[in-house]
C-alpha positions in Angstrom: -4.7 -9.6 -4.1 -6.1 -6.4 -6.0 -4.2 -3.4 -7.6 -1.8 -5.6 -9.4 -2.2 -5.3 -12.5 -4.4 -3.1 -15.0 -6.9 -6.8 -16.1 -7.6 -6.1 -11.9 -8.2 -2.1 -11.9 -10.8 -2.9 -15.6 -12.8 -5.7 -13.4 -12.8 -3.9 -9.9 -11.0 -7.5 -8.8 -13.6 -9.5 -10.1 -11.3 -11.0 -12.6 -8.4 -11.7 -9.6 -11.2 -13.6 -7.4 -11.9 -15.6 -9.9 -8.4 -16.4 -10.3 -8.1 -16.6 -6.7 -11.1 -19.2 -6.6 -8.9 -21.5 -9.1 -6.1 -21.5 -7.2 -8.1 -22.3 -3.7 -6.2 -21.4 -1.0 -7.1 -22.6 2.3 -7.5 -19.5 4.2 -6.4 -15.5 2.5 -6.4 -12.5 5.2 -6.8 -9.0 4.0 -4.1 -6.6 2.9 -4.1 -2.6 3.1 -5.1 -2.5 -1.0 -8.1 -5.1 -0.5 -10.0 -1.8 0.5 -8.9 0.2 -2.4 -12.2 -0.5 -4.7 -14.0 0.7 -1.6 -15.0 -1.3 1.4 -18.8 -1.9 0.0 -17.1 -3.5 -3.0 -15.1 -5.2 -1.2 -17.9 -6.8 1.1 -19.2 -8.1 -2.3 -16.0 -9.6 -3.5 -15.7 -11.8 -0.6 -19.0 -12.9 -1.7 -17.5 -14.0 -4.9 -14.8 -15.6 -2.9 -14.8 -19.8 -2.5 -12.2 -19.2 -0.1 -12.5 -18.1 3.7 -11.2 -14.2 4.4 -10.5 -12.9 7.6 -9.6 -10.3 9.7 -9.6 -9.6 13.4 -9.1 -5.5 13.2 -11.7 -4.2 11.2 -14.7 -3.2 12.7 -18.1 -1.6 11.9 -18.3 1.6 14.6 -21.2 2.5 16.6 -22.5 -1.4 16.9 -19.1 -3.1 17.7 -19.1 -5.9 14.9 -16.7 -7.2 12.8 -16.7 -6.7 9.0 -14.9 -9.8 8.5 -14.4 -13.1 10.1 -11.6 -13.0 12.6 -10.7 -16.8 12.2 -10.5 -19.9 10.8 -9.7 -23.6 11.8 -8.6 -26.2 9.2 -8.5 -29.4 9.2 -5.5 -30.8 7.2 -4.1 -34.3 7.6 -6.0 -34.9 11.1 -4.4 -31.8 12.4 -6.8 -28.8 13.4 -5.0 -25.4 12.6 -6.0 -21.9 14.0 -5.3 -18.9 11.6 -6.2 -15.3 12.7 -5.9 -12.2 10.4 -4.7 -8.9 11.2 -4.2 -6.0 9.4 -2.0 -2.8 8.8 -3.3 0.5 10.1 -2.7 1.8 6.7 -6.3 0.8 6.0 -7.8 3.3 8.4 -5.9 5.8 6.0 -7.6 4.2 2.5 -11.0 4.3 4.4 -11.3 7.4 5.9 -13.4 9.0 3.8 -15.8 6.3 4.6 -16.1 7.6 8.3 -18.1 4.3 9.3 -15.4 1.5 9.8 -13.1 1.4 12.9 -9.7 -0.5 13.5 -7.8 -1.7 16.4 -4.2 0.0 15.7 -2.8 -0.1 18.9 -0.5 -2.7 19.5 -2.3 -3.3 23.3 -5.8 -3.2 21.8 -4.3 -5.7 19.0 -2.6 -8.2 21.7 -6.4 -8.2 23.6 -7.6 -9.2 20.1 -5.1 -12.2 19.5 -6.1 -13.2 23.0 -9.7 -12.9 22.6 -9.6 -15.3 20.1 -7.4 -17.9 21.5 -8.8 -18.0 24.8 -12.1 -18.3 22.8 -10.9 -21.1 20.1 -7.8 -22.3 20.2 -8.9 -25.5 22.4 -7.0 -28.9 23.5 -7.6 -29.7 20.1 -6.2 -27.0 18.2 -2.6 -28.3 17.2 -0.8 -25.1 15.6 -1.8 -21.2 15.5 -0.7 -19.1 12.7 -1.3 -15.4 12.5 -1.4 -14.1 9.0 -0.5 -10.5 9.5 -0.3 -7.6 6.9 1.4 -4.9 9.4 5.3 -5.2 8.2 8.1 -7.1 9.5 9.0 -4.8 12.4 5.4 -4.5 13.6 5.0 -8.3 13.5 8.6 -8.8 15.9 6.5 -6.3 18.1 3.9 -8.2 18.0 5.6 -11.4 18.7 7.8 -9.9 21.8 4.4 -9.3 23.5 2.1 -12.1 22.7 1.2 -14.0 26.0 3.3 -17.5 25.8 -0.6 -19.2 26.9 -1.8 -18.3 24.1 0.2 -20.7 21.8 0.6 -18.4 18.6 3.4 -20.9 17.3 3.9 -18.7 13.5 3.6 -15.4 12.4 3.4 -15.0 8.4 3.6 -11.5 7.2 3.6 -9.2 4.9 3.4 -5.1 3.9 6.8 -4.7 4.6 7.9 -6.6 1.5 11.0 -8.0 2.9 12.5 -11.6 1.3 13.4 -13.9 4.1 15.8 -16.5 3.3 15.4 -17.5 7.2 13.0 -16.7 9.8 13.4 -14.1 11.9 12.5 -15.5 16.0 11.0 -13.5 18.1 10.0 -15.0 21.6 10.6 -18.6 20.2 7.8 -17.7 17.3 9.5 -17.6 13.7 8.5 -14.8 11.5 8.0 -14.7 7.8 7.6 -12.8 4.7 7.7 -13.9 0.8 9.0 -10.5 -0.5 6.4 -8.8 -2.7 4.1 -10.4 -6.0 4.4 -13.8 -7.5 7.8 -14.2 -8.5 8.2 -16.6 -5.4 6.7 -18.2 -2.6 7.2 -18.9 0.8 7.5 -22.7 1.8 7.6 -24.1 5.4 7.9 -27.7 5.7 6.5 -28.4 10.1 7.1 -31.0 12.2 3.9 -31.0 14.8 4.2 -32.4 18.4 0.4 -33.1 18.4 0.4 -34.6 22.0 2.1 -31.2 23.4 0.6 -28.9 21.1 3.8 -27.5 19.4 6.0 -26.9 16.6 9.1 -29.7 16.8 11.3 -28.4 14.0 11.2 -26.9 10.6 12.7 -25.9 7.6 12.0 -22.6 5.7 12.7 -21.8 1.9 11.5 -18.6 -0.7 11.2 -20.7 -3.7 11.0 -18.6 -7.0 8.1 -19.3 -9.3 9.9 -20.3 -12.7 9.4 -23.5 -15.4 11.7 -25.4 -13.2 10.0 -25.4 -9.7 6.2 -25.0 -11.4 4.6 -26.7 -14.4 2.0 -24.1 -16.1 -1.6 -24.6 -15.7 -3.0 -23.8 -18.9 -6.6 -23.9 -17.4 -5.3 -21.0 -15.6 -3.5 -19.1 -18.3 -6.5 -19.6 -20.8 -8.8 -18.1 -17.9 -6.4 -14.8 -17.7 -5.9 -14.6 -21.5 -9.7 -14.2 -21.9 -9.9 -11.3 -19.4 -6.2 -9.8 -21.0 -7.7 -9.5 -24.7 -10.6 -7.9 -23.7 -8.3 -5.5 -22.4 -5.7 -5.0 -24.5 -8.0 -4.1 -27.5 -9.6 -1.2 -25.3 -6.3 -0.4 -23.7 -3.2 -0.6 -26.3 -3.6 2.5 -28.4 -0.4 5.4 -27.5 -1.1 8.0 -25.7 2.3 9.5 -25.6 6.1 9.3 -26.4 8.7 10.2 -24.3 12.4 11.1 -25.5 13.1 7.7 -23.5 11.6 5.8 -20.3 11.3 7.8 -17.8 12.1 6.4 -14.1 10.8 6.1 -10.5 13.2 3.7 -8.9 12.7 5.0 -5.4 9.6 5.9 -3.5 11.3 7.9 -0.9 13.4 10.0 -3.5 12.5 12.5 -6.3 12.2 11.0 -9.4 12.0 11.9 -13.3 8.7 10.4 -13.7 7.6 11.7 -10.2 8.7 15.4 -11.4 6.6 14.7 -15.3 3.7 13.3 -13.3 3.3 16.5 -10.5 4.0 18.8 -13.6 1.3 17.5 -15.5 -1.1 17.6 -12.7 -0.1 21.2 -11.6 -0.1 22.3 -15.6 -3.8 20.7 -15.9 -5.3 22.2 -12.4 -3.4 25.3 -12.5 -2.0 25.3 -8.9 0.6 27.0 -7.5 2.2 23.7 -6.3 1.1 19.7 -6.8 2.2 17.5 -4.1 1.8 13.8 -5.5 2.5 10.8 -3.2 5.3 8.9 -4.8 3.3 5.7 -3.4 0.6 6.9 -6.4 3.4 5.9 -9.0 3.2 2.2 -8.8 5.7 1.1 -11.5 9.3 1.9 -11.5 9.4 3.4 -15.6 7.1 4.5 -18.1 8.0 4.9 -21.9 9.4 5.7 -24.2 6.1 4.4 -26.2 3.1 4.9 -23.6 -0.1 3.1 -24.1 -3.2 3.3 -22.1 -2.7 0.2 -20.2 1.2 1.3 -19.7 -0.3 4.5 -18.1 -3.1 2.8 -15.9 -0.3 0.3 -14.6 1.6 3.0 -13.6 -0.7 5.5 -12.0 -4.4 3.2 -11.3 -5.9 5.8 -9.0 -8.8 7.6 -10.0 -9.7 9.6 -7.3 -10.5 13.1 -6.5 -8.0 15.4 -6.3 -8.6 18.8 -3.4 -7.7 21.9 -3.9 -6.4 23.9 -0.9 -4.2 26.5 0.7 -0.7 26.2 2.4 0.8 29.3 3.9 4.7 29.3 3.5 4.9 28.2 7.2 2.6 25.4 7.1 5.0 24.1 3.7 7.8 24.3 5.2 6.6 22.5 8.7 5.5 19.8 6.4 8.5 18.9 4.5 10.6 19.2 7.4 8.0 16.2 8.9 8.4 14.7 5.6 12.1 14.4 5.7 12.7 13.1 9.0 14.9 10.3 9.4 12.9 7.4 9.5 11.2 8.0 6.0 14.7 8.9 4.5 15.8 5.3 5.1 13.0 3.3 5.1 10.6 4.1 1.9 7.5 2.1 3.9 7.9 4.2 6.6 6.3 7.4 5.9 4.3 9.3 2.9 6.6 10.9 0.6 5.6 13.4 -2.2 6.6 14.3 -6.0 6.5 18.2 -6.5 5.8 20.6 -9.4 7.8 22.5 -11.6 8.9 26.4 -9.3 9.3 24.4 -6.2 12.6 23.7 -4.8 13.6 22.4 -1.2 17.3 22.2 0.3 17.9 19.8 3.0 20.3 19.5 5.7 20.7 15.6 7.1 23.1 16.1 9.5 21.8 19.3 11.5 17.8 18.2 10.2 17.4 21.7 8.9 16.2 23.1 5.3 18.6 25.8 4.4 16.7 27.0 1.8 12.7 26.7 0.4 11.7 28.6 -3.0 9.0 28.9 -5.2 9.4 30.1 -8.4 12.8 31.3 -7.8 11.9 33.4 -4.5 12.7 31.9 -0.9 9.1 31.2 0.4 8.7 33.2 3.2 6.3 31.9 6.7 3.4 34.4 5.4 3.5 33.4 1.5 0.0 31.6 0.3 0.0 29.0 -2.1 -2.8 27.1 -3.6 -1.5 23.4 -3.3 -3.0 20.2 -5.3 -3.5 16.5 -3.4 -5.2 13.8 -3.7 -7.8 12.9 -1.6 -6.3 10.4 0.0 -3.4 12.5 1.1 -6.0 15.9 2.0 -8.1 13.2 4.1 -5.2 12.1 6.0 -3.0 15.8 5.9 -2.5 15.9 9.6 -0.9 12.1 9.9 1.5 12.1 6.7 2.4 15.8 6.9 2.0 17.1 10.4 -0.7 20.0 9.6 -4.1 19.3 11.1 -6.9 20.0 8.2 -8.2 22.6 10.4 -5.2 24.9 10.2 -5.5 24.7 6.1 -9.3 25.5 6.5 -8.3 28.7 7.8 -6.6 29.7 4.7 -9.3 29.4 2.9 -11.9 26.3 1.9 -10.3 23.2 0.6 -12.4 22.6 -3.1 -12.3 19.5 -4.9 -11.2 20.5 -8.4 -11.5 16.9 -10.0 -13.4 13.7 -9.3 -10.9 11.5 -11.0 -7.2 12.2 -10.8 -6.2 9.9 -13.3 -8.2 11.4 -16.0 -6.7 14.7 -15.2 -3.0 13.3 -16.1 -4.5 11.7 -19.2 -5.5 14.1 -20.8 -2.3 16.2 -19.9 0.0 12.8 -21.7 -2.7 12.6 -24.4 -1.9 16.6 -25.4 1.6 16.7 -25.3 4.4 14.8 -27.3 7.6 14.3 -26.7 7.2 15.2 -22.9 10.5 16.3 -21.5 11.1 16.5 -17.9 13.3 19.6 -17.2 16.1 18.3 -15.6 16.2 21.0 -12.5 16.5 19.0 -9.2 13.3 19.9 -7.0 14.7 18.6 -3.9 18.5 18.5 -2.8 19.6 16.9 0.4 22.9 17.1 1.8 24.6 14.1 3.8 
C-alpha cells in the first residue's frame, strides 16, 4: 500500500488508508514497505484501517505474540473463506534497527505456521483457503511444494516478486498468482467451489488492465485524492534543478546515470572516500531534465540516516565479489545491489567469477588500503547479509559514525546547489560476459 507515491511519503500513509478504506477490500496482508514509516506507525495505521490486516510472521520477541492478526474468515455468498497472511523476510531487514520484532523466515518454521492455523480454523465449514503471501513467486512454489495436502490451502496469491501472470503457475495441485506490480491491472479469478467436498472445481484466471474501458472512474474517489494532491503540489512543485536531459535508472541490478549523479552527490556532500547507494533507494526509472521537489521525493523518498564507516581494500573487494554473484546478476529482486561514487571503478569477470581489476582514484586498491565508505542505514544495519562483511569486522577499522539523520536532505541540498548537473560519463563498473 505505502511508498507509492510522494501524496503517501507527505501523510506517512494516512492519505492511502483513507483511500484504502473507500475502496474496502475484504481482507489486505502486509507487504515488506508497510513497515517503512516504522512499525509504531504502522500499528496506528491499521487503526485507521476499516479493513482487516493480517499477518502470520511477525512477531513481538521476548513474549511470543503476534503484532498482527494471522487470519481471517469471510463470509461471501454463503461460502466461509480462510485467508492467512505471510510475509517476505525483507521486513526483518527494514526493522532491524527496531531490535524488538521477530519473524518466522524459515521456510520449516513458516509451514508449522500455515498448519497451526488450519488445524486451528480451517473447520468442516471452511469452504476455500487462500494464503496471501508477499515472499516472491519462487518462494511461494516453495511454499506450495511443501504444504501438507490436509491442510487444504486450495490458492496461493502473491506478490514481491512482481511477476505478471497471464496463467497460474501449479504447484502441488495449488495455482499460484501474481498481478505484476501497482495499479495498472488486476488480477481476476472467476472459482467454481465444490462446497460438499471442500474444494476448488475449476477456474479461470485473467490480469485485467485498469483503463476507461474495463473501469468507469469514481469521481468520489478522484475528488478525495485531488484534495490531498493540491495540498501537495503547492508545497512540492518549485525546481530544484536542471539536468542537460533526464537522466536514467532502468535497471536495479546495473549501473546507472542517475545511480552514478545520485552516489556523487552524496559522496561530494559527506566528503567520503566512496558512497555506496542501494540502487533499490532510486525508486523511479528517470529524473529530469526539469526537477521539482515532488519529482525528487518520488524518486529517492528515503530519509534516513546515513553511517559513516571504514572498509579496508580487502573487505571492498570481498563485498563486491558477493555483490556480483550470479544470482543478483540475473534476477534484480534477488540480492542488494549498489550505485558507487565518482574514483571508484570495478572490473568483472562473469565467466571465471573473478574481478580483474579494483581502483580508486586511478590506483588498484590494494587488501591493506582504508577507505571511509558512506551507506545508509539500512544497508550498515544489515552489512553482513547484503554484502558478506559482518559489522564487527568494519568496527575494527575504526567506529562507524552517523554523519546525517536524513539522507534525503543531504542530496537536496547537493541538486539545489548545482545546475546543469552532468554525470561524467566514465563507466564505474564493467563486466565482461
Amino acid at each position: 500500500m505505502f511508498r507509492g507515491s510522494l501524496i503517501d511519503s507527505e501523510y506517512q500513509g494516512i492519505s492511502t488508508i483513507h483511500i484504502m478504506n473507500l475502496l474496502a477490500p475484504d481482507v489486505v496482508s502486509l507487504g515488506n514497505h508497510e513497515v517503512d514509516y516504522g512499525l509504531s506507525h504502522l500499528l496506528f495505521l491499521e487503526k485507521c484501517a476499516s479493513f482487516p490486516i493480517i499477518c502470520s510472521n511477525m512477531y513481538i520477541k521476548y513474549i511470543g505474540k503476534r503484532m498482527f492478526r494471522s487470519h481471517w474468515i469471510k463470509e461471501i455468498d454463503g461460502m466461509r473463506i480462510l485467508f492467512i497472511g505471510i510475509l517476505t523476510r525483507d521486513v526483518l531487514a527494514n526493522t532491524k534497527s527496531d531490535g524488538l520484532t521477530g519473524m518466522l523466515v524459515d521456510l520449516e518454521d513458516t509451514l508449522g505456521e500455515v498448519g497451526k492455523i488450519c488445524d486451528a480454523y480451517r473447520t468442516s465449514d471452511i469452504d476455500m483457503t487462500v494464503l496471501l503471501t508477499h515472499i516472491g513467486l519462487e518462494k511461494d512454489k516453495e511454499l506450495a511444494a511443501s504444504l501438507d495436502p490436509n491442510w487444504g490451502v486450495d490458492i496461493i496469491i502473491g506478490g514481491h516478486s512482481h511477476t505478471r501472470m497471464s496463467e497460474p503457475c501449479i504447484v502441488a495441485g495449488i495455482p499460484i498468482v501474481q498481478a505484476a506490480i501497482g495499479t495498472d491491472q488486476i488480477g481476476r479469478f472467476d472459482i467454481m467451489v465444490d462446497t460438499d467436498n471442500n474444494c476448488i472445481d475449476s477456474y479461470t484466471w485473467q490480469c485485467i488492465p485498469i483503463t476507461s474501458e474495463n473501469c468507469p472512474r469514481d469521481t468520489a474517489l478522484e475528488d478525495v485524492i485531488t484534495e490531498y494532491k493540491e495540498i501537495t503540489d503547492q508545497k512540492y512543485n518549485r525546481i530544484l534543478t536542471r539536468f542537460p536531459h533526464a537522466y536514467t535508472h532502468p535497471h536495479r541490478n546495473r549501473e546507472s546515470e542517475l545511480g552514478d549523479l545520485m552516489a556523487e552527490g552524496l559522496r561530494d556532500q559527506l566528503g567520503v572516500d566512496l558512497f555506496l547507494l542501494g540502487s533499490g533507494s532510486i525508486r523511479k526509472p528517470t529524473l529530469g531534465s526539469i526537477v521539482t521537489l515532488k519529482d525528487y521525493n518520488e524518486v529517492f523518498p528515503y530519509s534516513t540516516p546515513i553511517y559513516s564507516l571504514k572498509f579496508t581494500g580487502e573487505q571492498l573487494r570481498r563485498a563486491l565479489q558477493f555483490m556480483l554473484r550470479e544470482e543478483t546478476l540475473i534476477d534484480e529482486e534477488y540480492g542488494e545491489w549498489y550505485q558507487f561514487s565518482k574514483g571508484f571503478f570495478c572490473e568483472y569477470d562473469r565467466p571465471t567469477k573473478k574481478i580483474l581489476s579494483l581502483m580508486m582514484n586511478g590506483e588498484e586498491v590494494k587488501d591493506d588500503d582504508l577507505f571511509t565508505v558512506g551507506m545508509q542505514d539500512f544497508h550498515y544495519l544489515n552489512l553482513e547479509k547484503f554484502l558478506n562483511i559482518p559489522v564487527d569486522e568494519v568496527k575494527a577499522n575504526g567506529r562507524p559514525m552517523e554523519v546525517a539523520t536524513k539522507s534525503a536532505n543531504v542530496l537536496q541540498e547537493y541538486l539545489d546547489r548545482h545546475e546543469h548537473i552532468e554525470i561524467d560519463g566514465e563507466k564505474r563498473l564493467i563486466i565482461h560476459g
